[in-house]
C-alpha positions as CSV (number, residue, x, y, z in Angstrom):
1,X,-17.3,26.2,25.9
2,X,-17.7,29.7,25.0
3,X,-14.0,30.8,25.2
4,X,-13.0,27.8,23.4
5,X,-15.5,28.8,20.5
6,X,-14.2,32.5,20.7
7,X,-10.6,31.3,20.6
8,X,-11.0,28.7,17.6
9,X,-13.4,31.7,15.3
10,X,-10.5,34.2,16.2
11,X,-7.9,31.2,14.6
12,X,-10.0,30.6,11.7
13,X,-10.3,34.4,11.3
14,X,-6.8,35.6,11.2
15,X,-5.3,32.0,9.5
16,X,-7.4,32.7,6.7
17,X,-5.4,34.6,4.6
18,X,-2.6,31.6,5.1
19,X,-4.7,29.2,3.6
20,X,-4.9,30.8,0.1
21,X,-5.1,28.9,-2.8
22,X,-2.8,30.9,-4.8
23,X,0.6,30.2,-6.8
24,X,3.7,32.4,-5.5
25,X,4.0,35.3,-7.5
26,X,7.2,34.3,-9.5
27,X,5.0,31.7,-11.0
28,X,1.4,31.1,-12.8
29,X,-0.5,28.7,-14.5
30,X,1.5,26.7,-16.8
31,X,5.0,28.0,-15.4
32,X,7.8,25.3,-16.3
33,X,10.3,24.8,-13.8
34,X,13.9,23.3,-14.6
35,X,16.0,22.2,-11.4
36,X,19.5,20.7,-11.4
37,X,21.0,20.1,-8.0
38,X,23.8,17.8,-6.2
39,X,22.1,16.0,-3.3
40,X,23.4,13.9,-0.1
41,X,22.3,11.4,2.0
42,X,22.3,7.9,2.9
43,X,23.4,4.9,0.6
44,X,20.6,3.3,-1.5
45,X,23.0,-0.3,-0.8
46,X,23.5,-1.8,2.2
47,X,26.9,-2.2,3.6
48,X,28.1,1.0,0.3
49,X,29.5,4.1,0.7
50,X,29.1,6.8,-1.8
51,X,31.5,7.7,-4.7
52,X,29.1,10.4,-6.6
53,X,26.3,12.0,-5.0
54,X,23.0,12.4,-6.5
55,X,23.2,14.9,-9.5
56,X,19.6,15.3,-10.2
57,X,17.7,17.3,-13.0
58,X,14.0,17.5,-12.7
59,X,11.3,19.5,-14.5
60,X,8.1,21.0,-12.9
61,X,4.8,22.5,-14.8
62,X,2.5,24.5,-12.7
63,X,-0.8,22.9,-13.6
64,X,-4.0,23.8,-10.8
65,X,-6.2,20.7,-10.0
66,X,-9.4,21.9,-8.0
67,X,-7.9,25.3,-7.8
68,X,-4.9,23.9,-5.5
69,X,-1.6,25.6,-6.5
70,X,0.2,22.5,-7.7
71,X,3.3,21.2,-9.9
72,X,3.4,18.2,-11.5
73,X,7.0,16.8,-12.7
74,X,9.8,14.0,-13.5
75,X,12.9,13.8,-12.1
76,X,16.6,11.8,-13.2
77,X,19.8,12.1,-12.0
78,X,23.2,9.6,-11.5
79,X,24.8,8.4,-8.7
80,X,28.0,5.7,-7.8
81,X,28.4,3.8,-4.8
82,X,31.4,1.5,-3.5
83,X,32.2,-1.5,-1.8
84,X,35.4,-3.1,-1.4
85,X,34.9,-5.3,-4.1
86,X,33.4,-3.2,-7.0
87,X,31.7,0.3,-8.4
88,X,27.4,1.0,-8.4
89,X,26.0,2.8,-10.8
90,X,22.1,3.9,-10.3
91,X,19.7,6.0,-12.3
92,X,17.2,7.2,-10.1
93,X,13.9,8.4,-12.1
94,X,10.6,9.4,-10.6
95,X,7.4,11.6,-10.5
96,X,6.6,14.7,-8.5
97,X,4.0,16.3,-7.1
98,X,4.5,19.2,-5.1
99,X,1.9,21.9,-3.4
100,X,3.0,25.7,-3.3
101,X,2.4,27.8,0.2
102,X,3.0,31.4,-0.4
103,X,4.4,31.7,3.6
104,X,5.8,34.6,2.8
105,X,3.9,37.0,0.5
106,X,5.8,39.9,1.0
107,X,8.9,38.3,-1.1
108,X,7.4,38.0,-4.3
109,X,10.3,36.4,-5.5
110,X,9.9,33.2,-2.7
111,X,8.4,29.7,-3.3
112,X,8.0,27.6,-0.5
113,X,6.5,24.0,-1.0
114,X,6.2,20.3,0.1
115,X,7.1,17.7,-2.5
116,X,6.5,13.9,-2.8
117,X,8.4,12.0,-5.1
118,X,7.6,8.4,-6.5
119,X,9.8,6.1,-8.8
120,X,12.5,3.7,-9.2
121,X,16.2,3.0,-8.7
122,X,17.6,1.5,-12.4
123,X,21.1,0.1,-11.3
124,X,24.0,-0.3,-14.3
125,X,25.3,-2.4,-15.0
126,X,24.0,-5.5,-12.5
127,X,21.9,-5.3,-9.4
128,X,23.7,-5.2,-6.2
129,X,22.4,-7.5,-3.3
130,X,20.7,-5.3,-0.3
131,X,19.3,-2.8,-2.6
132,X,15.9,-0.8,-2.2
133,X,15.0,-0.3,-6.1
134,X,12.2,1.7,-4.9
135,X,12.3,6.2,-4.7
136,X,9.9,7.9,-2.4
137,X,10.9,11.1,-1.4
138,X,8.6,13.7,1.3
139,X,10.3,17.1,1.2
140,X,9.9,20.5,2.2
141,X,11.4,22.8,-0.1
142,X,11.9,26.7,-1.0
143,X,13.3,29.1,-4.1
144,X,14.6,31.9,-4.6
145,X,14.5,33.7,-7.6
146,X,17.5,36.4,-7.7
147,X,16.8,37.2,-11.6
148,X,13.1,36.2,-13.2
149,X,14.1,33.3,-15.2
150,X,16.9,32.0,-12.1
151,X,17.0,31.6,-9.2
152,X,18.4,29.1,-5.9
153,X,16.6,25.8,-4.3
154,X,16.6,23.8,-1.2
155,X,14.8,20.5,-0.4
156,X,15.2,18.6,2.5
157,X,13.2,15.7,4.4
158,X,13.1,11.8,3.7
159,X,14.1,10.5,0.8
160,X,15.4,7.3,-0.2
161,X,18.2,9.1,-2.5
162,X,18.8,12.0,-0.8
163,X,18.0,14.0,2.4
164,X,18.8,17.4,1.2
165,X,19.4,18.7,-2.4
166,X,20.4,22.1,-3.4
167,X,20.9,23.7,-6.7
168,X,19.4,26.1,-9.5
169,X,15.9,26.5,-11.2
170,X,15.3,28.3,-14.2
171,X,11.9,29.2,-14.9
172,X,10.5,28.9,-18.5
């Protein structure tokens, strides 16, 4: 019992530091985020294929809540699908809430961060049959910033539009 309790105080004592409740550097309180990124993954129709990918835009503000480094956003975007018979069109729009981890402090440059995404499907111009209407996305995701106001993204995990997206952020 006593190793166990020397063990799990030397975890706590050297994960510490990894649990900070801190933004990256590259951003602050109140930081606005602007992504735009081309995503892939399964078809929102049964029985479709894709035509367009997802062409997303979303915008982020860092906003604390209980001193937890947080973003709170919307997100749009297009995409087509196909069947034999006709074209799909959908506009995907949603909410995000994502929680920064500074996993790597010694690139002050780095944002890593997990993201859930909530919303809808709005299909144009009629409602195919075997359709999920409904967007929830769980991602991981990371930037880069290779200039202060610009920078690289990746997100990948489940979603119902896309399993991984990649693009640019800008940083207002």
């Amino acid at each position: 019992m006593k190793k166990t309790f020397l063990l799990f105080s030397a975890f706590c004592l050297f994960s510490l530091p990894a649990f900070a409740l801190e933004y990256p550097v590259i951003m602050n309180n109140g930081t606005i985020l602007i992504n735009t990124g081309i995503g892939f993954g399964t078809s929102v129709s049964k029985d479709h294929d894709r035509k367009c990918p997802p062409l997303t835009i979303s915008l982020d503000t860092a906003t604390p809540v209980m001193g937890l480094p947080l973003t709170f956003g919307l997100i749009t975007g297009y995409l087509s699908e196909k069947n034999t018979a006709s074209d799909f069109h959908y506009m995907p729009i949603g909410a995000r809430i994502a929680y920064h981890k500074n996993f790597f402090s010694r690139l002050p440059r780095f944002d890593s961060y997990a993201v859930l995404t909530l919303g809808g499907i709005i299909p144009f111009p009629e409602k195919p049959v075997n359709c999920n209407l409904f967007w929830f996305g769980l991602n991981i995701g990371a930037r880069y910033f290779f200039l202060p106001g610009m920078g690289a993204y990746i997100e990948l995990g489940f979603d119902t539009v896309q399993i991984i997206t990649f693009g640019f952020t800008f940083k207002i």
